[in-house]
N, C-alpha and C positions, 0 to 999 in steps of 0.2 A: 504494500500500500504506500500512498504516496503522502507525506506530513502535509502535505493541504487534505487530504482526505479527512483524515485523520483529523485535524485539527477541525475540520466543517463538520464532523458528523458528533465530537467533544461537542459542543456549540452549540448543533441542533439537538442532545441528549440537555445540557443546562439547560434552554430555551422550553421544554417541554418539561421539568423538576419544577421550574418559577413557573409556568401555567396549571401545571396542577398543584402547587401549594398556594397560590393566590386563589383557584376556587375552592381547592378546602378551607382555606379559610376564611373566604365568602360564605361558601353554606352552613360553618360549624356558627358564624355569629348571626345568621340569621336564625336558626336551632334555636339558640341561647337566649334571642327575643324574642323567640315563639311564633318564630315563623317561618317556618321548617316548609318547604317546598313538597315534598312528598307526603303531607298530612293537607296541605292546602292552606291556602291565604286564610289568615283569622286563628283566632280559638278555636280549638277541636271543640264538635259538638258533643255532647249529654248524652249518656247511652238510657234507655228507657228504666235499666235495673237503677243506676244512679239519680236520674230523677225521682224515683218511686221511693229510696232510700229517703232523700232530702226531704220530700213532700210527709213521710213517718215521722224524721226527725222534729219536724218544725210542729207536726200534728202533739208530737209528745209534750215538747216545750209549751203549748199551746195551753194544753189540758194542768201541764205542773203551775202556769201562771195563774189559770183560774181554779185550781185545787179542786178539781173535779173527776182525778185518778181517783176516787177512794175505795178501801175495799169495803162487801157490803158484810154488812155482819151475820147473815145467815144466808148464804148463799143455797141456790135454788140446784136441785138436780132431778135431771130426768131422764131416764134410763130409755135405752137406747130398743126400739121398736125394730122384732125376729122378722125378717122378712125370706121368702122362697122363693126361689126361680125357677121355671118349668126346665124340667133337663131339653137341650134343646137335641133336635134330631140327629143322628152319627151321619156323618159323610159314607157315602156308597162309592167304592172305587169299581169304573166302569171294567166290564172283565174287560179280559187280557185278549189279544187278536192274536191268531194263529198266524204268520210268515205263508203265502201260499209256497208250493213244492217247488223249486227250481225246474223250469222248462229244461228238457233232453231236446235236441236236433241232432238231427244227422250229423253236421259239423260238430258238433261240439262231446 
């Protein structure tokens, strides 16, 4: 190889080290301000289990501000009603089909 080679292909290896460490670290500071490109522009949205959480949480708070958790002093019970289910019909497997006999010819 010839030292111009050499020294052009050093140069374009540096040249493409600085392009990809100035977008890593484009994209690690946009991460960091919560604005991560592969999750999408904005705040990630609220999964429906995490709203339901929050919506309990605040129900709880709710109920301790107005002290109306309380336990009742003779609590009610009512026992649980025997129910039956008709057995339901068994599956019928269709018989089984006989293979017809292998055709004989002359040829074969």
């Amino acid at each position: 190889m010839k030292p111009d080679r050499v020294k052009g292909t050093f140069n374009a290896l540096i040249a493409i080290g600085a392009l990809f460490c100035a977008v890593f670290v484009l994209l690690s500071v946009q991460m960091v301000l919560g604005h991560d490109p592969a999750l999408g522009a904005g705040k990630s949205s609220k999964t429906k289990a995490s709203l339901k959480a929050s919506k309990a949480k605040a129900d709880w708070k709710a109920k301790i501000e107005r002290g109306t958790d309380t336990v009742d002093a003779a609590p009610t019970y009512v026992a649980p009603q025997q129910t039956s289910v008709a057995p339901q019909q068994t599956y019928q497997a269709p018989p089984q089909y006989v293979a017809p006999a292998p055709v004989q010819s002359s040829t074969s």
